[in-house]
C-alpha positions in Angstrom: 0.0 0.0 0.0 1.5 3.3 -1.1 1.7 5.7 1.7 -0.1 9.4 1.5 1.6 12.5 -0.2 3.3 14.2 2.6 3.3 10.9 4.9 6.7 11.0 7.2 7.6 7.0 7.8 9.3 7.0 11.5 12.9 5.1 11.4 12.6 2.5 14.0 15.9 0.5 14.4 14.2 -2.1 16.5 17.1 -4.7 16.4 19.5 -2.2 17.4 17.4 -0.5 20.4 16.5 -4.2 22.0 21.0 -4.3 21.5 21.4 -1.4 23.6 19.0 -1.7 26.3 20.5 -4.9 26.9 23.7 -3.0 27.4 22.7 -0.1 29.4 23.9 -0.1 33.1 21.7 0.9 35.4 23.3 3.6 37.3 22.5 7.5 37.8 24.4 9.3 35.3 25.0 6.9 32.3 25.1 8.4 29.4 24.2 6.3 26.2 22.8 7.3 22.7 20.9 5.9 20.4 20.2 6.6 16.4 21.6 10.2 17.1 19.7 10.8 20.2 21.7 11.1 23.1 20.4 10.3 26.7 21.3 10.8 30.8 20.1 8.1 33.1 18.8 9.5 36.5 17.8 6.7 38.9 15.5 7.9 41.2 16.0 5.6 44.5 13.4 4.4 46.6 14.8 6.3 49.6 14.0 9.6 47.7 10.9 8.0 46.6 9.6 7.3 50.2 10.7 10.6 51.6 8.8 12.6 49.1 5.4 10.8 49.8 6.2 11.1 53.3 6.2 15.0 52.9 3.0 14.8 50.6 5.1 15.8 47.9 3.7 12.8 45.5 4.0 14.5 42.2 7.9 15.2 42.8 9.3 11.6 40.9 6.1 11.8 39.0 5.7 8.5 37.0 8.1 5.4 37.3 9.8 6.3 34.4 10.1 9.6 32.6 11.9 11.8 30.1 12.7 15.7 29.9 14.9 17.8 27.7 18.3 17.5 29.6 20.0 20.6 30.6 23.1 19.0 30.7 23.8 17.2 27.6 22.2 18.0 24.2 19.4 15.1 24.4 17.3 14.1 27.4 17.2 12.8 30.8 15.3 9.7 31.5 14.2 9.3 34.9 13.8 5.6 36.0 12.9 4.6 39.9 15.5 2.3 41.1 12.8 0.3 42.4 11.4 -1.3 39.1 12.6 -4.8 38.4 15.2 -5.5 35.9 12.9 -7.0 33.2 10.2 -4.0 33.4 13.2 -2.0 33.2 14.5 -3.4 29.7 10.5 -3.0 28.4 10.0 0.7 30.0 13.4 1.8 28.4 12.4 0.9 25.1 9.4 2.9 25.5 10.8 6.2 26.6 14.5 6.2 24.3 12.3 5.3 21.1 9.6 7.9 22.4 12.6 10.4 22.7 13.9 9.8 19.0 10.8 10.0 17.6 10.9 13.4 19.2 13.9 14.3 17.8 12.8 12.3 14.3 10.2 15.4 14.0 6.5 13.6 15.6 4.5 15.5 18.5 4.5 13.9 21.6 1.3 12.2 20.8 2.4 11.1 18.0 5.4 9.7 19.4 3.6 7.9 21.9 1.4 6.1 20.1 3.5 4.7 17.7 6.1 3.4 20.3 3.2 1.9 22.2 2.5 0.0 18.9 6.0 -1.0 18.9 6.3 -1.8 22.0 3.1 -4.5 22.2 5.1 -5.9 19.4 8.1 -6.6 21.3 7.1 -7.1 24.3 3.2 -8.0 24.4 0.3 -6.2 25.9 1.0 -4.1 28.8 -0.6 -5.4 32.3 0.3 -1.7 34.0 0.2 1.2 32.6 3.5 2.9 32.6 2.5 6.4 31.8 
């Protein structure tokens, strides 16, 4: 089927972004990149986590796992609670770094969103949580 006049087709490197986050350390402050987005882990640990609730200040870590224009590199930050098990982890990274370079690939975040959800059900199956 031929696509619309106008139609922008996303590059997904699937392959290579199931690669890397089987690479990517889990520690505050690792820098990685993918298909020229570049990206700042900040694990968010679950005595930060507690403390916050504790001061009614629920909204501070926001979601488990979250991405914002980073202020120090030229890319983003992804924010990931430390508390999340290894294998959610490999799924919710996925999500966010493809979200993040379909950002920088030109989509809204909407648009973005929705078709890395599509991609992700492909990989990974139906989602029993929802994430964000």
């Amino acid at each position: 089927m031929e696509q619309p006049e106008g139609f922008k087709q996303p590059e997904i490197k699937t392959k290579e972004l199931l690669e890397l986050v089987d690479t990517i350390k889990w520690e505050h402050g690792y820098r990685f990149e993918f298909n020229g987005t570049k990206f700042n882990l900040v694990m968010t640990d679950a005595e930060s986590i507690e403390l916050a609730e504790k001061e009614g200040d629920k909204n501070r870590y926001g979601e488990p796992a979250e991405y914002f224009q980073s202020t120090l590199i030229d890319g983003y930050d992804i924010y990931l609670h430390a508390t999340i098990s290894e294998a959610d982890r490999r799924r919710i990274m996925f999500h966010e770094v493809l979200e993040c370079n379909l950002r920088q690939q030109g989509y809204s975040s909407a648009e973005a969103h929705v078709i890395t959800a599509k991609e992700e059900e492909k990989n990974f199956g139906k989602r029993e949580v929802k994430i964000r």
